[in-house]
C-alpha positions as CSV (number, residue, x, y, z in Angstrom):
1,X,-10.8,-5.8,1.1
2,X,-12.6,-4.6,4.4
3,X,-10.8,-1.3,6.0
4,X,-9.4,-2.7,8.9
5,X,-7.7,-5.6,7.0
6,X,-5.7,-3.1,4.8
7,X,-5.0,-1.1,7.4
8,X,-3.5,-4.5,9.2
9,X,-1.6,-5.4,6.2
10,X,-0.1,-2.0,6.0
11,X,0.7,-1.4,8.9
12,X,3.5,-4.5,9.4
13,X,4.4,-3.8,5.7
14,X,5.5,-0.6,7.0
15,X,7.3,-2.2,9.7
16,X,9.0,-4.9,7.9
17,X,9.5,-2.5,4.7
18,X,11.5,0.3,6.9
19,X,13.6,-2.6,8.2
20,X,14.9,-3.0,4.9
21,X,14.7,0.5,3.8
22,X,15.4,2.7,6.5
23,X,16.2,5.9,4.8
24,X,12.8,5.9,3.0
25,X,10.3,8.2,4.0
26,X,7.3,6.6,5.3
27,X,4.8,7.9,2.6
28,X,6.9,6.4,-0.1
29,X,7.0,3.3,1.4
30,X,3.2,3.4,1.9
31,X,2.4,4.5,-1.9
32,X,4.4,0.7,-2.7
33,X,2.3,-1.2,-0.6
34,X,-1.4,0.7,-2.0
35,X,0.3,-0.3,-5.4
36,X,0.8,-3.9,-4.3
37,X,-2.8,-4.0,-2.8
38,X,-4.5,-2.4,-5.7
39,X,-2.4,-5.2,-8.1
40,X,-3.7,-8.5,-5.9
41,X,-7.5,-6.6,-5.8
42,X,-7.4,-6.4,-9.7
43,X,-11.0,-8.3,-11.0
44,X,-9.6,-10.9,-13.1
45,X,-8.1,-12.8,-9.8
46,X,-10.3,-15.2,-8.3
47,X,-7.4,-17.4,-5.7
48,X,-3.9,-14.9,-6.1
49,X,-6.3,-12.1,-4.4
50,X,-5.8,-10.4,-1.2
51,X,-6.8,-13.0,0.4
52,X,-4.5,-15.4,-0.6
53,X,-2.2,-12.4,0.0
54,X,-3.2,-12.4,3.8
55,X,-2.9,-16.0,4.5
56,X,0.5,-16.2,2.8
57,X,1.7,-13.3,5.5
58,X,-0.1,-15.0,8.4
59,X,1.6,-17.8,7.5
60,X,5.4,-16.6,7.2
61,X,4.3,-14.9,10.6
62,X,3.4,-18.6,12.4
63,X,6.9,-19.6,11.1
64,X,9.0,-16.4,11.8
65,X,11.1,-18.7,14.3
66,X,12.8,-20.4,11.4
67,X,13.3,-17.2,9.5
68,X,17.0,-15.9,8.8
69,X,15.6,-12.3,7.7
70,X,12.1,-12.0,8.4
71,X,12.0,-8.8,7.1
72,X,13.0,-10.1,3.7
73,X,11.5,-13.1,3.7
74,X,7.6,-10.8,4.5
75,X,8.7,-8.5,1.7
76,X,9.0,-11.8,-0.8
77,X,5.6,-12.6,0.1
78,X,3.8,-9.5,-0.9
79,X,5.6,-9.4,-4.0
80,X,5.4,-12.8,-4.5
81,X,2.1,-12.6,-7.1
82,X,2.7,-8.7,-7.4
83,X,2.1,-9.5,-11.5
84,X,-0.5,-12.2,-12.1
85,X,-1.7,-12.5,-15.6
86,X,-4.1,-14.8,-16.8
87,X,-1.6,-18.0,-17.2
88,X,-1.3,-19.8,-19.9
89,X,-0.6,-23.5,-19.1
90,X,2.4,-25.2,-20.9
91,X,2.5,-29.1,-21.5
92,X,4.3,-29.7,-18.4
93,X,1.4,-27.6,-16.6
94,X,3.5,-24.8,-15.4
95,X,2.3,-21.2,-15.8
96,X,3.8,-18.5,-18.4
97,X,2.4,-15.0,-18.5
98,X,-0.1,-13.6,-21.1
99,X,1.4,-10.8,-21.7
100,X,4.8,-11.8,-21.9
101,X,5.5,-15.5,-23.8
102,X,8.5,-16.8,-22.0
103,X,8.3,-14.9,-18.6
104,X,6.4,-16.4,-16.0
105,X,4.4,-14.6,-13.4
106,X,6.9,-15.1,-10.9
107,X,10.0,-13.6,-12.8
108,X,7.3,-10.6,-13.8
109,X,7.2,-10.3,-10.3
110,X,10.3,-10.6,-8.8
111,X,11.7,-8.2,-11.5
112,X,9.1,-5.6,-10.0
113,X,10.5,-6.0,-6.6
114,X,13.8,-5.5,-7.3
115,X,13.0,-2.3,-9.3
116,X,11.2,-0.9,-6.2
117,X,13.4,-2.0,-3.5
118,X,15.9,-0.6,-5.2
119,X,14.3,2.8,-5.8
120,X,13.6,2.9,-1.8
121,X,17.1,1.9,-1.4
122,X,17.9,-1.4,-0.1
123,X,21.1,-2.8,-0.2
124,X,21.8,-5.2,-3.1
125,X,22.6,-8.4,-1.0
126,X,19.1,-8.3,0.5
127,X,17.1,-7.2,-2.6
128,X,18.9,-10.0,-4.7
129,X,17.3,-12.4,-2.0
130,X,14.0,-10.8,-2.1
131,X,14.1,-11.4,-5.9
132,X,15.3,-15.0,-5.6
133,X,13.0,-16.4,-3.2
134,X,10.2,-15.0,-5.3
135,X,11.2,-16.9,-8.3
136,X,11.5,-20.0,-5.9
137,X,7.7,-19.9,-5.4
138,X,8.0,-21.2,-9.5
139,X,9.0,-24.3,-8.1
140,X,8.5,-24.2,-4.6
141,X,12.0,-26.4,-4.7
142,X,13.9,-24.4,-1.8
143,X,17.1,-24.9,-1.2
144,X,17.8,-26.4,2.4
145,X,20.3,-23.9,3.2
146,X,18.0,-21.0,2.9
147,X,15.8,-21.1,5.7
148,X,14.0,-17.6,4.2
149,X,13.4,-19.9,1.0
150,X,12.0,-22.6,3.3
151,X,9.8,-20.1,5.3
152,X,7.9,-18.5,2.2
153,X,7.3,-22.0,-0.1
154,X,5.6,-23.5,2.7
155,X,3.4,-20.2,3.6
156,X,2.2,-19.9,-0.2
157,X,1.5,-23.5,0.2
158,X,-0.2,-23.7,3.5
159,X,-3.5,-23.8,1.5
160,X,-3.0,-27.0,0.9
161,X,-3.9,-27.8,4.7
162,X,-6.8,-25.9,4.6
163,X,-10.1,-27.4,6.3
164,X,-12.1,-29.1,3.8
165,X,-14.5,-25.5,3.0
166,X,-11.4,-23.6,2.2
167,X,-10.4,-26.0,0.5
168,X,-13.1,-26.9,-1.6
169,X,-13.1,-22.8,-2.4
170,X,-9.4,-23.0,-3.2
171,X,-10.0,-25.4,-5.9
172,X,-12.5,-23.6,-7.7
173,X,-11.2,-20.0,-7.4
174,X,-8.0,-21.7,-8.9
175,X,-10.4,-23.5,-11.9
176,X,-11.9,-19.3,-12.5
177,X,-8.9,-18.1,-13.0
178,X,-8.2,-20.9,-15.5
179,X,-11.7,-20.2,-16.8
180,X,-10.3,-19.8,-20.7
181,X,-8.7,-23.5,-20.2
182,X,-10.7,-26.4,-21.4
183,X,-11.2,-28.8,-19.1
184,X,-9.2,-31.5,-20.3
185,X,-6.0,-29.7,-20.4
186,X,-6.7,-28.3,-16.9
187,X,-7.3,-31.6,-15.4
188,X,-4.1,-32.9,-17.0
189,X,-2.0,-29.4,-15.9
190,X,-3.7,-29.7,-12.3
191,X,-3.1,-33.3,-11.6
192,X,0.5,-32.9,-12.8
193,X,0.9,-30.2,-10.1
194,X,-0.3,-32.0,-7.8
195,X,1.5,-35.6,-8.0
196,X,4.9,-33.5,-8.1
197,X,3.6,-32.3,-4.6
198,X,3.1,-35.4,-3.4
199,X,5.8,-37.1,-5.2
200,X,8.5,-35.5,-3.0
201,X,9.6,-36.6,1.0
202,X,8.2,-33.3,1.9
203,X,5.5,-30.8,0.8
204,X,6.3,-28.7,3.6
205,X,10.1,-27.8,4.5
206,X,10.0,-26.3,7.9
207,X,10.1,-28.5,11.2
208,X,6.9,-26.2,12.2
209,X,4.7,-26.5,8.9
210,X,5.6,-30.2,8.1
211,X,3.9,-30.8,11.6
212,X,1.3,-28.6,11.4
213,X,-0.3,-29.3,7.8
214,X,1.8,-32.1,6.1
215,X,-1.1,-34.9,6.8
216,X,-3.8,-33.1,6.8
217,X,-2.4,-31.4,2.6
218,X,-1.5,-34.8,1.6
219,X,-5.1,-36.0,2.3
220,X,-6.3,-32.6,0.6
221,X,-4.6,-33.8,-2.6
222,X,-4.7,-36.6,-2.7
223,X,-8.8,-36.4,-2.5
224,X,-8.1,-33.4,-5.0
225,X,-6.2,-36.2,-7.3
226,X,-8.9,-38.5,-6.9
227,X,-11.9,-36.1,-8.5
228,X,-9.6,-35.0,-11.1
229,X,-8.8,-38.4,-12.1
230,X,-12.5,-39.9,-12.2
């Protein structure tokens, strides 16, 4: 990641982070976010990347307005793929970590956040929700009365909206990391994913995202659908 893009990240992950941890010390709070950086730069991650990491914050950022806690909601996101193994799809296409059979990526990583919020001392109320909105991005089935929830499924999503070159490098960062897959059981896990997107009312929860990118992610897959399924 180029130097003046860390430096941007870190900079309003210090901000957020002393929001929800104001009796840490500033180069404690800084050694968690080089840890979190270093775990989205690792080589085997092809989409859940810094990158991806960068867009996701951006995003949260265009929809602060509907935010409850902002500051929680930003700390979700850079946990949010803090532990990203090399998935393992199930028959129902849903992700499980490599390393551990039974957890899944997001539970990996939501564990991890709780441990180190709660070293740099936030309060338990607001490190529970930092954990649960994590796990939500399993999902990305937010509940309506948790606008933070809301805020953070549509920003990991807003890929989906992505012009057509994004796009197009979305899907085949996301096929690399699923390199050890054969193709027939990726096709199957992908499409699955996808149709449960489009299945429900809604791919996009917040009033500002569902204008924004709804039409132009149902058109993304829905052409996405139509490759996989030739």
């Amino acid at each position: 990641m180029p130097g003046s893009t860390h430096d941007h990240l870190l900079g309003g992950w210090v901000r957020h982070l002393r929001q929800l941890a104001p009796a840490a010390g500033r180069e404690q709070v800084l050694a968690v976010g080089r840890d979190l950086l270093d775990r989205y730069g690792e080589p085997h991650r092809h989409y859940h990347d810094p990158r991806h990491l960068a867009e996701v914050l951006a995003a949260v950022a265009l929809l602060a307005e509907h935010a409850h806690d902002l500051s929680v909601a930003v700390a979700a996101a850079w946990w949010h793929d803090a532990v990203y193994e090399v998935p393992v799809l199930t028959s129902a296409g849903a992700p499980t970590s490599s390393t551990e059979p039974g957890v899944s990526n997001e539970e990996a990583s939501a564990r991890l956040a709780e441990e180190s919020l709660g070293r740099l001392g936030v309060d338990g109320e607001r490190l529970a929700h930092v954990g649960a909105l994590i796990r939500m991005t399993a999902a990305h089935d937010p509940s309506p009365l948790d606008r933070d929830a809301e805020v953070l499924s549509d920003a990991d999503l807003s890929v989906l909206a992505s012009p057509p070159n994004r796009y197009a490098t979305y899907v085949a960062d996301v096929r690399r990391e699923y390199a050890a897959v054969p193709d027939d059981l990726f096709r199957t896990g992908r499409a699955a994913i996808l149709r449960s997107l489009l299945a429900g009312d809604r791919v996009f929860r917040t009033p500002s995202a569902h204008e924004r990118w709804e039409a132009d992610a149902r058109a993304n897959i829905a052409a996405e659908l139509r490759e996989l399924d030739a």
